[in-house]
N, C-alpha and C positions, 0 to 999 in steps of 0.2 A: 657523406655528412656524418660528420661525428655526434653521438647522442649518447651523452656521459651522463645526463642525467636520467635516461632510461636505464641504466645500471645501478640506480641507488632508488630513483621513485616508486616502481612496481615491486623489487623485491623487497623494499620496507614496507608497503601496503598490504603486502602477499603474507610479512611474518605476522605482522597485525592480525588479518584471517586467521592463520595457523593456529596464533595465541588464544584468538579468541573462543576458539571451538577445543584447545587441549590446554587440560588443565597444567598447573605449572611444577607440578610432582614431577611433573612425563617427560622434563625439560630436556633428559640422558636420549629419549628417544629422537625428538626434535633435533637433537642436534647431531646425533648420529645419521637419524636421514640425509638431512641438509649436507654433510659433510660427505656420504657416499655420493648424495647427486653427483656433488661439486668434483670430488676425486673421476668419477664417469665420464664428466665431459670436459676436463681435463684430459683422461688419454684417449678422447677422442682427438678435441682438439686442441692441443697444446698454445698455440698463438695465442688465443684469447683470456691464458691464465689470468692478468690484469683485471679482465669485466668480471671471471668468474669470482676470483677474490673478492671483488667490489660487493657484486651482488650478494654474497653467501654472508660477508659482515655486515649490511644493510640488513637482511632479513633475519639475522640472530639477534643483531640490535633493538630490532620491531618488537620480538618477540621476551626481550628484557624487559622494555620496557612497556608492554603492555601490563604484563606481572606483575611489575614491581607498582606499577598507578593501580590496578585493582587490587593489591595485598595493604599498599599503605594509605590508601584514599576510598576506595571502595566498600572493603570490605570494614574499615573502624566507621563509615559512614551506616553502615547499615545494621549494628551494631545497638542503633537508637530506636529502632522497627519494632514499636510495641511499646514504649517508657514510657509512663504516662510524667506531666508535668516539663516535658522537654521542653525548653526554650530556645526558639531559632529567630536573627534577626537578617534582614537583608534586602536587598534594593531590589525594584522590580528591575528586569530586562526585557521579560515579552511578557505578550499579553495575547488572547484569544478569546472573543467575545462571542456568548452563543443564545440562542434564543433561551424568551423566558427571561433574561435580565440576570443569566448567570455570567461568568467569566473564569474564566483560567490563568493563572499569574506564574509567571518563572522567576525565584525570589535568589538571587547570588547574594550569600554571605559566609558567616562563620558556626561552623554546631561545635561547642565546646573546644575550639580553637582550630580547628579542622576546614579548610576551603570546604563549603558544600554550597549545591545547587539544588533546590526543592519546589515543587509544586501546588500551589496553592487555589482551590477549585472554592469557589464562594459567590452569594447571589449580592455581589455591590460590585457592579462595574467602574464605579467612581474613579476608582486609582488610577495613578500614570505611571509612565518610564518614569526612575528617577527616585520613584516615592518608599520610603522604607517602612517594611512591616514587621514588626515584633511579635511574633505568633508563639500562646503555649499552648500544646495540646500535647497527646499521642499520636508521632509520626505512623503514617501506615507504609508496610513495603509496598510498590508498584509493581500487580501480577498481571501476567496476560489472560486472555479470556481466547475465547473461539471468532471474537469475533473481530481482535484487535489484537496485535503482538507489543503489549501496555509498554512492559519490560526493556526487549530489543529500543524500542521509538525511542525511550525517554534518556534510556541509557547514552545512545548515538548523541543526546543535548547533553551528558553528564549530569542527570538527575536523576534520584534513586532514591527517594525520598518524597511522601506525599504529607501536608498536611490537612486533616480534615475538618469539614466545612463546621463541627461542632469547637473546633479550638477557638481560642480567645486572640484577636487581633486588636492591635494598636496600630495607629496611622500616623504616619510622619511625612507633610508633604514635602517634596524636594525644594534646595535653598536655590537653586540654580537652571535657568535654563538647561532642558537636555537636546542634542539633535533628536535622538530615538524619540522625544515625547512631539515636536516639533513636526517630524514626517511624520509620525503616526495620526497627528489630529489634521494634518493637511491632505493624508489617504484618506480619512477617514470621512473628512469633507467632501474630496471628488468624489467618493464612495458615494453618498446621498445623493450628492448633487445627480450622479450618470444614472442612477435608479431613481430618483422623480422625475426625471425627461425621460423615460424609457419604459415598457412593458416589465413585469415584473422577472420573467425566465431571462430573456433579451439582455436587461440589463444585469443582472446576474450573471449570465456569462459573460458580459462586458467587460464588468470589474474584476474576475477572475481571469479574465485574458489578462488583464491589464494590473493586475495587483494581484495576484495564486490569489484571493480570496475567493473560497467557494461555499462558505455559510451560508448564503441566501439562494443558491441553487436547489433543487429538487432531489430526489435521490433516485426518479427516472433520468431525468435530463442528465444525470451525471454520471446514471448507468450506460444513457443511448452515447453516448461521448465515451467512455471507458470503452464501451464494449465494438465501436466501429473503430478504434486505436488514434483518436485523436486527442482524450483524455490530459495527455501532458500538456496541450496548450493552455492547461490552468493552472501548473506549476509550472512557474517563474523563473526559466532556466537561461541557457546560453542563446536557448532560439531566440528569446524577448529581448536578449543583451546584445547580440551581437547582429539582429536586425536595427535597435534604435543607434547601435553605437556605430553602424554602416551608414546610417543616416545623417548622424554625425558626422561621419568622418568625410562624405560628399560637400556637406555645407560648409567644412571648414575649408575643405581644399578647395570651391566656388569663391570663398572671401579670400583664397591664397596665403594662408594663415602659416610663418613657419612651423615648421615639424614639430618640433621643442614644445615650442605654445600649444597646437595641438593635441597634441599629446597627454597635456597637462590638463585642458578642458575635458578630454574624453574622459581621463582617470577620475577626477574630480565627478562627473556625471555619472558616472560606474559606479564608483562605492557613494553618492549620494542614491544611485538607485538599489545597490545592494540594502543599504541601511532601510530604504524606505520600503521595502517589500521584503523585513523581516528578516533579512540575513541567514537563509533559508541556505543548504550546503550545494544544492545544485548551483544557486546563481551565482554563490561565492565561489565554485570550480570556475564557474564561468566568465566573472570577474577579470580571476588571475590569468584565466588563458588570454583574452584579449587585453591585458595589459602588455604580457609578454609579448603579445604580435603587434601590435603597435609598438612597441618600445625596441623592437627590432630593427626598423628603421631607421632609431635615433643613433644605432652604432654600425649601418651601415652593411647587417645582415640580413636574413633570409629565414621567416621566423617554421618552425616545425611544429606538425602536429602533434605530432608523437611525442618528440622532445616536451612541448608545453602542456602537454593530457599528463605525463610522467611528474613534472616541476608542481603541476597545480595537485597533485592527489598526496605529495612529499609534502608539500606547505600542509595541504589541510588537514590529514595523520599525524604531521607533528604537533598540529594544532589543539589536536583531541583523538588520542588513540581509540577510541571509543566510536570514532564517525564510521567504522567498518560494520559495524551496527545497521547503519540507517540504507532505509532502500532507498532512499532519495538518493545517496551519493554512489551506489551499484549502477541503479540503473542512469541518472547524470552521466557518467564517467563511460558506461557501454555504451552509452547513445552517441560520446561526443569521437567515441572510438570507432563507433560503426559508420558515420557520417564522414568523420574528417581523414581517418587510417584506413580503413576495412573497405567503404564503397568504393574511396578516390582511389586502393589499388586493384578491386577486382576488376571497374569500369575505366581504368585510363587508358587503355588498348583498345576498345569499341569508338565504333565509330557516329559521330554526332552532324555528320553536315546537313542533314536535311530533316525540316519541322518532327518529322516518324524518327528517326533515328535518335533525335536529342529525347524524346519523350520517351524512348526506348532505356535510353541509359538512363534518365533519372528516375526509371520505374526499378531497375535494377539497382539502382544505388538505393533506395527504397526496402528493396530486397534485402540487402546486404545489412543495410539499417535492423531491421527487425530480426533478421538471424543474429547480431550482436546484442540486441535487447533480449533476445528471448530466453537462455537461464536465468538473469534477473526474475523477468517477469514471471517465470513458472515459480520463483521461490517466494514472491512478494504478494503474486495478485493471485483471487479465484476463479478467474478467469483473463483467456488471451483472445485479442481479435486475429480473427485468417485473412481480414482484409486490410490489414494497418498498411501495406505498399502504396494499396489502390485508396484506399481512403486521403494519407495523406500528400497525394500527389493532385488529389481532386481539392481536399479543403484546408489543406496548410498555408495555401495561399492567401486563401479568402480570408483565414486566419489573422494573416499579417497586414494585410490590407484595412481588416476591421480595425485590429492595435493601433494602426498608422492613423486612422481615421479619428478615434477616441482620446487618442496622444497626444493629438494639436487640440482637438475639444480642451483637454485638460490644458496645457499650453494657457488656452486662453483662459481659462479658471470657470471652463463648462458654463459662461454665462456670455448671452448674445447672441443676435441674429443667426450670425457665422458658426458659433458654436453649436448653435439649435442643429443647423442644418448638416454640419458633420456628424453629429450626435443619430440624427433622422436616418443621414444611409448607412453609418456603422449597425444600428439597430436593425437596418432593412433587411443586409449579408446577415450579419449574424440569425437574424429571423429563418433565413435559407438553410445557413449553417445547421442548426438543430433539426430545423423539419426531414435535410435529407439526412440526420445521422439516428435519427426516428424512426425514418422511416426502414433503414439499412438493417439496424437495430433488432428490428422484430423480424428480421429473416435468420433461419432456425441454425444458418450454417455461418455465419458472421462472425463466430465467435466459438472458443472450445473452452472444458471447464479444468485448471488445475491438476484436479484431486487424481493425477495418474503418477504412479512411482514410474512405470513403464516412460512416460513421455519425459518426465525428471531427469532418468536415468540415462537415457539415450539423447535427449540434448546437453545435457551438461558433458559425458562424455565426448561429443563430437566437437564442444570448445576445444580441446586438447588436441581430437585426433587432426582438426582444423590448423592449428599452432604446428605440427608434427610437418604436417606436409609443407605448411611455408620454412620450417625450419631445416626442411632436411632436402625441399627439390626447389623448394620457390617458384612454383610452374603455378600461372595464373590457370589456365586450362584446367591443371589436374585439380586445385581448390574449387573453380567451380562444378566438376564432374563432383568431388567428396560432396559438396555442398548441398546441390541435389538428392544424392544419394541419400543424405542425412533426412533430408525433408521429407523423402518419398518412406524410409524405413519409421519416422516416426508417426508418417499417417497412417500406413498398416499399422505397426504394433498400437497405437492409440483407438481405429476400430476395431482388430481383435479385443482386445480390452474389454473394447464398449459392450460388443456380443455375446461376448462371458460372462461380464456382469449382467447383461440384461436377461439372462435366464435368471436368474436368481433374486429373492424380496431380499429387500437392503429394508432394515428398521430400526429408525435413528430417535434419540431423546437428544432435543437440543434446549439452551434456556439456562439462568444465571443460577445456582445455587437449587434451590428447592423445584423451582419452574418447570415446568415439562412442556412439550411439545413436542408433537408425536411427527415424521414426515416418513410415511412408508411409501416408497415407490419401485417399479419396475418395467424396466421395455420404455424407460424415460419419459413415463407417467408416473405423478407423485398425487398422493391423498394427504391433506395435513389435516391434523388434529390438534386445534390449542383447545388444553385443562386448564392454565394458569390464565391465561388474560391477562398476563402484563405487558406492559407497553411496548417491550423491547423484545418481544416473540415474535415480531414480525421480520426483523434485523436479521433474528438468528437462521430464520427459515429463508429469507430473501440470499444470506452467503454462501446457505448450503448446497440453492438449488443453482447458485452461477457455478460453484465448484463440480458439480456435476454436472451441469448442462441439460437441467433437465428444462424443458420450455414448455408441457404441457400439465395443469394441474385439473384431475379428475372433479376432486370435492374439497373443499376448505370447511370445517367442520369449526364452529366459537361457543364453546364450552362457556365459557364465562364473559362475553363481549364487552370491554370499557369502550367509550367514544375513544380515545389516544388508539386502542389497539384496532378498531375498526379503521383508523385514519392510516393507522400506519399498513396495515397489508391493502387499504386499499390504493396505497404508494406504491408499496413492492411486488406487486402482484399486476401492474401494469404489462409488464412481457410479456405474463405467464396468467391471464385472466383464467381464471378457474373457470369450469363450466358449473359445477356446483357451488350456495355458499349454504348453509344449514347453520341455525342455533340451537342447543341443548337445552332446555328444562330454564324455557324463560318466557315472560309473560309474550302471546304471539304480537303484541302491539310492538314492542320494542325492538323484534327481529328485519321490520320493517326498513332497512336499508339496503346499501348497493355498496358491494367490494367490485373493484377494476369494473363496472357498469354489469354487474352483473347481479340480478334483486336476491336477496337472503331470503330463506325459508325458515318454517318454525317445526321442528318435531323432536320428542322425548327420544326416543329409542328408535336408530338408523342401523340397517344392516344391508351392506353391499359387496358383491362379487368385483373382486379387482385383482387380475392375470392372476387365477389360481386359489386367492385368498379369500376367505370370509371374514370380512370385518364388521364389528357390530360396535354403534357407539353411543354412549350414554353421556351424560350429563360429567359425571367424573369417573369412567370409566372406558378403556379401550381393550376388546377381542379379537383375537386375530385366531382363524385354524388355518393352516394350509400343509393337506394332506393331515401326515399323521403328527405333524408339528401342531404347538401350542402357544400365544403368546401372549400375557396378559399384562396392563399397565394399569394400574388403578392406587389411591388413595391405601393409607394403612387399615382403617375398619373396611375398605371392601375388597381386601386382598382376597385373592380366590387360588389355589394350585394351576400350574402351568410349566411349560417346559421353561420356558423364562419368564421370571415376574419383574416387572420394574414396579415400584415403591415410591411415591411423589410426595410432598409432603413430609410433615414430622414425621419420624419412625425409629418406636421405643419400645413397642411390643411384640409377641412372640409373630415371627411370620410362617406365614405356611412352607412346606418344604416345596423347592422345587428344584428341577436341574439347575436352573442360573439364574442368579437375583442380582438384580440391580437398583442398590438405595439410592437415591440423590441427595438424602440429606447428610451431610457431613458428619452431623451431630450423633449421628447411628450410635448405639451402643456395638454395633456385629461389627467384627473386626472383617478385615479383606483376606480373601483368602483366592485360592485359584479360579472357586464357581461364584464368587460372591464380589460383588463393587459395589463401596462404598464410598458417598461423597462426590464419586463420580459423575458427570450430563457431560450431553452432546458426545453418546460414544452410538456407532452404527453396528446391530446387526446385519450380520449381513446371513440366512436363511438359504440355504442349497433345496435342489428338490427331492431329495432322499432326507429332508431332517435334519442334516448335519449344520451346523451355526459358529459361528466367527465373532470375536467383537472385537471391534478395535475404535482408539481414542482417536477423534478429529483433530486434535493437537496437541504436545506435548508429547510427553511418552507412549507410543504406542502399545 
């Protein structure tokens, strides 16, 4: 079978990459590579000069035109980052509604004649698709933080530009019906509707099986689904597409519908369901692949996976050279390679005749499935599940069963006897669903965290050396022997790791700007320490401890407890219920609550033994000794000498001398130097047992 368009779709996605991570000064280099590969296998193999040319001018083209949109669109865009008085006008396109009665707006227009797309974050949900706002403020640039990659996300939508919630808006309702405004209040309706017949979580996951909406889920429940590897069933992909549009495509060939007509009803119900869930990059890969396989038909051929995974990634890069950005369309595109490419060849040679046999092979196409996800997900998530085969081979189905269930609910507009009662068993499944990914959940081996260069290093590499052997032996055999091999050497090198680091205190400041939060742990037990009390400490400590996997927490220590921040870790602290929780220097009546079911304590001044360490904690202050090491975190007036001091809070005056300081405030007067970070959070000590100390950044630059 010829696949001409897998010679132009992956090596122009691939220049895309390339572009994206080297700047466009280095273009002599870039192209010199490219040009040796191309010459390499060339005298290897001469016959295929045709695909090699194809390909090698596909991915120099990607890599033009990535450049040339971020030097003439990007970068006069951003440009405006800081002007005060800027005025930007433009139509909404999406929208994202969050509690509190705030909302998120994506506003397409023109900044000083220039196409731009910007974001507009404000507490009036009122607006629709359609409706144009005329906003003056100070545009701010979009930075990432530790605990969201702001930048990357927004960039992959072509927005690069926020306006903030103190600018001045004008409202212009729209003159014309829009479809976008039309499905969004007709989701928005079944949306209500399935969560007042429904329990509150239940239905939540309902609407998120069935619309990626997942604002009204919990941030356990969405952990226990993330973390037993069934999480994607809430973004809205090819699985959701290409299960309703199989259902389709049975009921029309029942009615004997010709092909033609067919056809046209599937497409039409496609991109009305693409639009109505948001036009989101997975579902639109997923769109075009099943338009192309149906549409195969109409000319009498034989549609390909490969060929169509290639067609749909070239449509959508050309679409927005930017989409190389977003983990949605990484992992999309490795999912639909690992299911449709990868499983169907490692398992087309097993054998299936009997109930054990077929359940064999689909555990392994299962398999295959998650070794194709899995450098996506080491680069995207902080953590991966070790049971994603077996998980969803047990609740995928149930999955689509619930969809199926909820789909005719909606059909019928979720009101009615018949409606009640499809609403009632989809609710039931789904009930089952979360309790057994609950219950999976809080088993300590379900799941591994990230934060390993070692596990990064060695699965990304074995993509390639995996590519190596199909390209050079094509032996099913010897790919699954690599395959294995690959698996077995990343779970050694991942527990060594683990055991190396667990000799050693690792002591982390995490928290937005000024905020501290202390999380010392080792031998994968952690002690947190919040000073600041703000809301969003609990966030930061909940990403740290998936990324390292740690699952038991000693003490939780609240320096300054607000009702939001007690609410919030007593959310994220659900896995990892502390055995301790203690309040610092506050009246003993108000310490009277429960974090993860566990009652709070009241005392001034705590000091406790943990692997090695003497930690002693106060109200706005933390001590560490362990051995002849020192380590102190405290406020500017109660700085004290220490082998590392971290600084919380304003800091303008003189500080004490020590080996290694670390300000958090920005604002510092002390410039950076080799022993000194400034403006810096959320960077890890990490403490040897002879003294010696490390720091390095959770993100960005190392």
């Amino acid at each position: 079978m010829k696949r001409t368009a897998l010679y132009i779709g992956f090596p122009y996605t691939a220049g895309l990459l390339i572009a994206s991570v080297v700047q466009w000064q280095l273009w002599y280099g870039v192209l010199g590579a490219v040009v040796l590969l191309a010459l390499l296998l060339l005298l290897c193999h001469r016959a295929v000069w045709k695909y090699v040319l194809t390909s090698t001018l596909s991915l120099l083209t990607a890599c033009c035109v990535y450049w040339c949109t971020d030097a003439l669109y990007v970068q006069r865009i951003a440009q405006f980052a800081g002007v005060e008085g800027t005025v930007f006008s433009g139509e909404i396109t999406g929208i994202s509604v969050h509690d509190g009665g705030f909302a998120t707006y994506l506003l397409d227009g023109r900044l000083a004649g220039i196409p731009a797309r910007v974001q507009y974050f404000c507490k009036e949900p009122a607006y629709d698709f359609g409706d144009t706002l005329t906003l003056t403020g100070t545009p701010e640039k979009l930075e990432s933080t530790y605990l969201f990659s702001t930048e990357d996300y927004y960039r992959s939508q072509k927005v690069f530009l926020s306006m903030p919630m103190s600018c001045t808006a004008v409202h212009k309702p729209r003159a014309h019906t829009n479809l976008r405004a039309v499905l969004y209040e007709w989701r928005q309706e079944m949306t209500m509707r399935i969560q007042a017949r429904t329990e509150p979580q239940a239905g939540a996951f309902m609407t998120g099986l069935l619309f990626g909406d997942k604002s009204a889920l919990s941030g356990s429940t969405r952990t226990s689904l993330y973390r037993v590897g069934i999480g994607h069933v809430l973004a809205v992909s090819g699985l959701h597409l290409d299960f309703l549009a199989l259902c389709i495509v049975r009921l029309l060939r029942r009615c004997k519908l010709d092909r033609r007509w067919g056809f046209a009803v599937v497409a039409v119900l496609s991109i009305l369901f693409v639009v109505c869930v948001g036009e989101t990059v997975s579902v639109k890969r997923a769109c075009i692949m099943i338009l192309l396989s149906q549409s195969a038909a109409l000319f009498f051929r034989r549609a390909d996976m490969l060929n169509s995974l290639s067609i749909a990634m070239l449509l959508l890069s050309l679409e927005n050279p930017f989409v190389v950005h977003s983990p949605a369309f990484w992992l999309s595109c490795s999912g639909a390679f690992g299911i449709g490419v990868f499983a169907r060849y490692m398992t087309e040679d097993l054998p299936d005749t009997t109930v054990v046999q077929e359940i064999a092979k689909q555990f392994a196409a299962m398999c295959c499935v998650f070794i194709a996800v899995l450098p996506a997900s080491l680069l995207y998530f902080r953590e991966i599940s070790l049971i994603s085969p077996f998980s969803n081979l047990l609740l995928t189905p149930l999955c689509m069963f619930v969809l199926l269930l909820e789909a005719l609910a909606v059909l019928l507009g979720v009101r009615g006897v018949l409606a009640e009662l499809l609403l009632s068993a989809a609710q039931l499944f789904a009930n089952l669903i979360l309790q057994i990914s609950d219950a999976l959940a809080r088993l300590s081996w379900t799941s591994a965290g990230t934060d390993s260069r070692v596990l990064s290093g060695i699965l990304i590499a074995s993509v390639f050396l995996l590519l190596l052997c199909y390209v050079l032996w094509n032996n099913r055999r010897l790919m699954r022997i690599t395959a294995i091999f690959i698996l077995v050497t990343a779970c050694i090198a991942t527990g060594t790791e683990r055991v190396y680091r667990s000799r050693e205190l690792h002591i982390t400041t995490l928290g937005k700007s000024r905020d501290c939060t202390l999380v010392l742990h080792s031998q994968q037990e952690a002690v947190i320490v919040d000073l600041s009390g703000n809301g969003s400490a609990s966030d930061y400590v909940a990403a740290y401890l998936q990324s390292m996997n740690i699952r038991t927490v000693h003490t939780l220590f609240l320096c300054s407890p607000k009702p939001k921040s007690i609410a919030g870790y007593d959310e994220v602290l659900q896995f990892t219920a502390p055995a301790h929780v203690t309040a610092m220097e506050l009246p003993e009546e108000y310490a009277a609550y429960a974090v993860a079911g566990c009652e709070g304590n009241y005392a001034q001044t705590r000091t406790l033994l943990f692997h090695g360490a003497e930690i002693t904690v106060t109200g706005d202050a933390v001590q560490v000794q362990y051995g002849d090491f020192s380590y102190a975190c405290t406020k500017e007036n109660a700085a004290r000498p220490a082998d590392v001091l971290t600084i919380y809070g304003t800091s303008q005056n003189v500080l004490p001398d020590s080996g290694l300081l670390l300000v958090l405030d920005s604002r510092s007067c002390y410039g950076t130097d080799e022993s000194t970070y400034v403006g810096s959070n959320n960077l890890e000590l990490t403490v040897a047992a002879d003294g010696r100390c490390r720091v390095r950044s959770l993100y960005g630059d190392s």
